[in-house]
C-alpha positions in Angstrom: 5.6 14.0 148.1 3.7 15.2 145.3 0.4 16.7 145.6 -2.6 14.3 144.0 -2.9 16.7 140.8 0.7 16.6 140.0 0.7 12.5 140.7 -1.7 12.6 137.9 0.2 14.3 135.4 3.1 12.3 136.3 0.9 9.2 135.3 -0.3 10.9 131.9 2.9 11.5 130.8 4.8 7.9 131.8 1.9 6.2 130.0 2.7 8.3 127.0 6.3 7.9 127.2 5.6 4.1 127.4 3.1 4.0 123.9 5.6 5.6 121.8 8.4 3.4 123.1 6.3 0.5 122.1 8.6 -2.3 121.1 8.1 -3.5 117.2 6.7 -7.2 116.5 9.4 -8.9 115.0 8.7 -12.2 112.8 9.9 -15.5 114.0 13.6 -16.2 112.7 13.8 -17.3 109.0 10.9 -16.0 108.0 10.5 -13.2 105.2 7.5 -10.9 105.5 6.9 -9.3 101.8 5.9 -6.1 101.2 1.7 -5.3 101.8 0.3 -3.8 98.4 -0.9 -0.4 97.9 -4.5 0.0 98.9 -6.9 2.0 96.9 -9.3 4.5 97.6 -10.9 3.6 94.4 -10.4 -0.2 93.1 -8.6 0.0 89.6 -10.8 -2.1 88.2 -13.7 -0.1 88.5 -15.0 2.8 85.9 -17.8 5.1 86.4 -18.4 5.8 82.6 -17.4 4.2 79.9 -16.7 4.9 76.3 -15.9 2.2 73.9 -12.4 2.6 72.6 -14.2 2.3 68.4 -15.6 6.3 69.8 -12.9 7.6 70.2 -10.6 7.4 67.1 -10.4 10.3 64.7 -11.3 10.7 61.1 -7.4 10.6 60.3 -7.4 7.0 62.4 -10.5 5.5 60.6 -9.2 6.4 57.2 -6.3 4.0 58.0 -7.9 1.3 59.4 -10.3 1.0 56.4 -7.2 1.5 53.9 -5.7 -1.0 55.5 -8.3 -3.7 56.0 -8.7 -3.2 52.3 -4.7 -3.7 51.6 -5.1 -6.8 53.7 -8.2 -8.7 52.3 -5.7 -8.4 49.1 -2.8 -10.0 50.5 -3.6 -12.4 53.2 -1.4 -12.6 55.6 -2.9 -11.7 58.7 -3.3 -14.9 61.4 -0.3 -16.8 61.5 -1.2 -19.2 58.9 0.0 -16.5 56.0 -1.3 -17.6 53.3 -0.6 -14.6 51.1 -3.6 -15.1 48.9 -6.4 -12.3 47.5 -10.0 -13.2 49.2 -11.4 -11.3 46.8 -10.6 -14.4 44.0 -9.9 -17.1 46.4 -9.8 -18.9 50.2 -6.9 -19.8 51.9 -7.0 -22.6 55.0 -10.2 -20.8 56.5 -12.2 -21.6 53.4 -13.8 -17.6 53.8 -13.4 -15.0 51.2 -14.1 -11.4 51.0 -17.6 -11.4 52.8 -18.0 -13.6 56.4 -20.4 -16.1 56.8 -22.3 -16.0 59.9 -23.9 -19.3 61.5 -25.8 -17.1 64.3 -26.2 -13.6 65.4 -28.1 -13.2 69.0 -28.5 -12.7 72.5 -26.6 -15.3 74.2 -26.5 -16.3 78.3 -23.8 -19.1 77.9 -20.6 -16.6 78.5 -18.9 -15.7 81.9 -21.2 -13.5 83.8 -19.3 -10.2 83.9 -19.8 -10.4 80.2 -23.3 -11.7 79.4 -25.3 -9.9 82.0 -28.8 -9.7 82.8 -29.4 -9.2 79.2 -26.7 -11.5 77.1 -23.5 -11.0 75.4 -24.7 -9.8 71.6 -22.5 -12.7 70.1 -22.1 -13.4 66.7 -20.9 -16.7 65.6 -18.6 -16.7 62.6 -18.0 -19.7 60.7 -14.7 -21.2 59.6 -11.5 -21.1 61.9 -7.8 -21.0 61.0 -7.5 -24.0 63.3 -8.1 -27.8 63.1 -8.7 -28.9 66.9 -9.8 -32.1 66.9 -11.4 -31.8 70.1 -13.5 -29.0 69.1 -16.8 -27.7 70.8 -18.5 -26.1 68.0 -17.2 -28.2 65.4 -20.4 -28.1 62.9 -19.5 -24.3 62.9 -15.7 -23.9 63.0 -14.7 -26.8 60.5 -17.8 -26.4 58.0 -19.2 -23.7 55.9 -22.6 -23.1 57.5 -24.1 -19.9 57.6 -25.3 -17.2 55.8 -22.8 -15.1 54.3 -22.8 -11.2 54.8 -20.4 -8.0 53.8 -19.0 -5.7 56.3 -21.8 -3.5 56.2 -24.7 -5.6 56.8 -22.5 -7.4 59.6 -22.1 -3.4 60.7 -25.7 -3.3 61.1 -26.5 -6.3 63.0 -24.4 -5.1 66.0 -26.3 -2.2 66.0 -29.8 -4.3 65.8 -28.4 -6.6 68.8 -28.1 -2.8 70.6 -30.9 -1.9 70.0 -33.4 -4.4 69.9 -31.5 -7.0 72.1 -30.3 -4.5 74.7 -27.1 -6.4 74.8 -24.3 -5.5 77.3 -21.4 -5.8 74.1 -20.9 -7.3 71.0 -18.8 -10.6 71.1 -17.2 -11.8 68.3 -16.8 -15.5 68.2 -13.9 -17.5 66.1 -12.9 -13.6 64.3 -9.5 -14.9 63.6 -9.8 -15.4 60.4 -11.9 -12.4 59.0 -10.4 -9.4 61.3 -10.4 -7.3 58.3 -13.8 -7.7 57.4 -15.0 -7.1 61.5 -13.0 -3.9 61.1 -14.9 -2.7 58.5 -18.2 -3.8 60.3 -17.2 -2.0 63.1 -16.3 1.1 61.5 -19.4 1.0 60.2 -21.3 0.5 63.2 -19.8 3.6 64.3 -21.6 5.7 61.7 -24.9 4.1 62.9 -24.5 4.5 66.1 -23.0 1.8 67.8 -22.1 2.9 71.5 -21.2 -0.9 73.4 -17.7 -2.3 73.8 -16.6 -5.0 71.2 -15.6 -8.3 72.8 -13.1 -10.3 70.6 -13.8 -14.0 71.9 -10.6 -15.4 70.1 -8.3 -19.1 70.2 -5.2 -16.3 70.4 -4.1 -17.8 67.3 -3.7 -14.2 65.7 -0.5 -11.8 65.1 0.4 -8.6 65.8 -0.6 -7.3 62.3 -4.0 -8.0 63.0 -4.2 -7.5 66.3 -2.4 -3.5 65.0 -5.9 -2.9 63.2 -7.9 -4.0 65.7 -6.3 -1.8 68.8 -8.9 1.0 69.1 -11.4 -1.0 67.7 -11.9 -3.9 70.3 -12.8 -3.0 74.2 -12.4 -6.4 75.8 -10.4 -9.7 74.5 -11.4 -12.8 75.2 -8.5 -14.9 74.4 -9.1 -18.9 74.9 -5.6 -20.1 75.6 -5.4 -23.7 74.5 -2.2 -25.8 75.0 1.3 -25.2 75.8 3.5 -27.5 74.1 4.3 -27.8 70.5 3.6 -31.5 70.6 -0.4 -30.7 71.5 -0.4 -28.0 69.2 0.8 -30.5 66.3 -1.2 -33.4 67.3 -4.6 -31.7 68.7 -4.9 -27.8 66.7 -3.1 -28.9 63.6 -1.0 -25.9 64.0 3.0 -26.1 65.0 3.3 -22.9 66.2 0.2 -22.5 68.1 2.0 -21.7 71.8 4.5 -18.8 70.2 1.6 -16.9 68.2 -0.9 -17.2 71.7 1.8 -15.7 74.1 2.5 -13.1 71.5 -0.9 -12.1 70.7 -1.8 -12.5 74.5 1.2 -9.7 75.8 -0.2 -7.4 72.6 -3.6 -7.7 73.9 -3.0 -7.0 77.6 -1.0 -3.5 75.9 -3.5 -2.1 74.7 -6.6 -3.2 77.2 -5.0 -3.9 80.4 -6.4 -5.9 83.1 -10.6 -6.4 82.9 -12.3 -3.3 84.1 -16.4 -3.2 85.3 -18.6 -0.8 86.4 -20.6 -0.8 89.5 -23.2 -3.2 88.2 -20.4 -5.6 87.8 -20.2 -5.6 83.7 -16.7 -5.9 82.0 -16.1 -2.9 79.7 -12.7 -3.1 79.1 -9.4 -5.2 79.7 -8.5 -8.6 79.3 -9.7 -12.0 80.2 -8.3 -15.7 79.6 -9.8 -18.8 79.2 -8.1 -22.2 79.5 -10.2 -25.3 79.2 -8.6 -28.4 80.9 -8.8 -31.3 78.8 -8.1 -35.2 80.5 -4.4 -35.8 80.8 -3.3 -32.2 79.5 -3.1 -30.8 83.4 0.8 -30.0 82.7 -0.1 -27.9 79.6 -2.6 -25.7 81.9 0.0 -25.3 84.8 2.5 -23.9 82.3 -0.4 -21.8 80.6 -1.1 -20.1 84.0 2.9 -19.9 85.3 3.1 -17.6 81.6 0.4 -15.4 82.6 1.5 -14.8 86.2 4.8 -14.1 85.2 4.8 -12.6 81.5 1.5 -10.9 81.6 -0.2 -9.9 84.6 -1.1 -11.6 87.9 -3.9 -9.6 88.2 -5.3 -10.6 85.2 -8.9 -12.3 85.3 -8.4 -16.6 84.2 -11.5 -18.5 83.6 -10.7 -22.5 84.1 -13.1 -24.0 82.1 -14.1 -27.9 82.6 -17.1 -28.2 80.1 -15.1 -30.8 77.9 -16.7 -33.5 76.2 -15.1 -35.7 73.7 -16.5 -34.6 70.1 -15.6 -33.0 66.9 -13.0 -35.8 65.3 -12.0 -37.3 68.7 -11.8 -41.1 68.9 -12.9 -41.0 64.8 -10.9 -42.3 62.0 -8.2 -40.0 60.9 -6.2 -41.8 58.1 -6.1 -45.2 56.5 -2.8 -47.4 57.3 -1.5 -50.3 55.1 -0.5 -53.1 56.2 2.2 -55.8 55.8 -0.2 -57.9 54.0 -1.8 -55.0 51.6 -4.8 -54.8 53.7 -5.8 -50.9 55.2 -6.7 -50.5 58.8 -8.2 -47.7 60.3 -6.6 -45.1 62.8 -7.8 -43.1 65.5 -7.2 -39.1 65.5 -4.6 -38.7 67.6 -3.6 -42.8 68.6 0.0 -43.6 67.4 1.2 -40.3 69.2 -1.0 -40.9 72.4 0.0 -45.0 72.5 1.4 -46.0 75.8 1.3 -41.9 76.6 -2.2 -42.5 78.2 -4.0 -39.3 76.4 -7.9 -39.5 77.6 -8.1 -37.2 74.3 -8.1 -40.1 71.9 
């Protein structure tokens, strides 16, 4: 027999033997466990300081951009609609030449809270659109002419007022489809005065790469509002055939150059990308293919915000054309009705 002391050690090392001989947990049969993601030390969506992306460029890089902004306020033909004209003599669909015109310009709390803060998103509202949604929220702004009308420097300086004297978070660019080249200038600009938060480019994604090319390094955060899917809503609701190919385009190009939405600790976007989709009655198909691309063909890390704040307005439900009739006489239409008859579309 062994002595007590010895009897122990025996012990000490069977019950060691028998932890590292530990039989493996095996999942039930037909069932695929996937591999666990990487865990971070630090989460990649954090920063601890941030520069907006407009600080860094070099003299060499502003040059261009400015040359080219120039080139392009010449020759139009920088959202999708390409309408080749010179803004300095004339407008194109937008109805906006060589200046901007500016409905408002101010501290505003109505924007995803990562963005606006404790002290608002600096957004400035820009009149005119290169789309026609009939459904649109901010109609009186987006389809007509009112505003105040500024160059790219003065536009320059109000970013810098909304810094200073606002204490905005960013500035946010609303509807800036259509005068990219003049917002590069602005920005540029703002640079030399001392401009120092991210840009936010609050867009309907209906842009191309050639704009979206002189606005990487300039913009810090896009806000791309990703409307419909199929080319039948495009036609029928944006006025705009192509709507779906230019958004998914644009929407890739964006998520190159910013990445998925970074924040700092105080939970503030800085940089990266964020989607909107708002979900309009009987369009639930068009947002389930809208998220399936950006899973699949962008990022699935990438932040969505699925909006539900639609109300019918804008040219919904209002007479769009008059129709003859057999007997000579006209009756009215409704925007959207012959193509939504017997379909069921809440939109008309």
């Amino acid at each position: 027999m062994l002595p007590s002391s010895g009897m122990q050690q025996l012990r000490v090392v069977a019950a060691f033997g028998c932890r590292r001989t530990r039989p493996r947990l095996l999942p039930p049969a037909g069932i695929v466990l996937t591999q666990r993601r990487p865990l971070h030390l630090a989460p990649p969506f954090l920063v601890d300081d941030y520069i907006p992306r407009y600080r860094l460029l070099s003299d060499v890089d502003v040059a261009k951009k400015r040359s080219l902004a120039y080139s392009h306020l010449r020759n139009c033909n920088l959202c999708p609609r390409l309408c080749g004209i010179n803004r300095y003599e004339t407008t194109g669909m937008c109805l906006i030449g060589e200046n901007v015109k500016v409905n408002v310009i101010a501290p505003h709390f109505g924007e995803e809270p990562c963005i606006q803060g404790h002290n608002g998103s600096g957004s400035v509202f820009f009149s005119g659109c290169n789309l026609r949604c009939s459904f649109c929220q901010n109609y009186d702004i987006a389809h007509q002419r009112n505003g105040f009308d500024l160059t790219p420097e003065e536009l320059g300086e109000w970013y810098v007022k909304l810094q200073d004297v606002g204490q905005v978070h960013n500035v946010n660019l609303v509807t800036p489809e259509h005068v990219v080249p003049q917002v590069a200038l602005s920005i540029l600009h703002a640079r030399t005065l001392g401009l120092k938060v991210p840009i936010v480019y609050n867009t309907s994604a209906f842009d191309s790469l050639a704009s979206l090319e002189l606005l990487d390094g300039l913009v810090d955060i896009y806000m791309p509002d990703f409307k419909v899917w199929s080319r039948k809503a495009s036609r029928r609701l944006l006025k705009a055939d192509d709507y779906a190919a230019a958004a998914t385009e644009s929407i890739r190009a964006m998520h190159a150059q910013v990445g998925d939405l970074c924040f700092t600790g105080d939970g503030i976007a800085k940089k990266g990308l964020l989607v909107r989709h708002l979900v309009m009655p009987g369009q639930e198909d068009e947002a389930k293919e809208i998220v399936k691309f950006i899973a699949e063909s962008v990022s699935r890390d990438t932040f969505l915000n699925i909006m539900e704040q639609y109300r019918p307005n804008a040219h919904v439900g209002k007479p769009r054309r008059r129709a003859k009739t057999k007997g000579g006489d006209t009756e009215g239409e409704e925007d959207g009705e012959a193509e939504g008859r017997g379909g069921g579309c809440a939109l008309c």
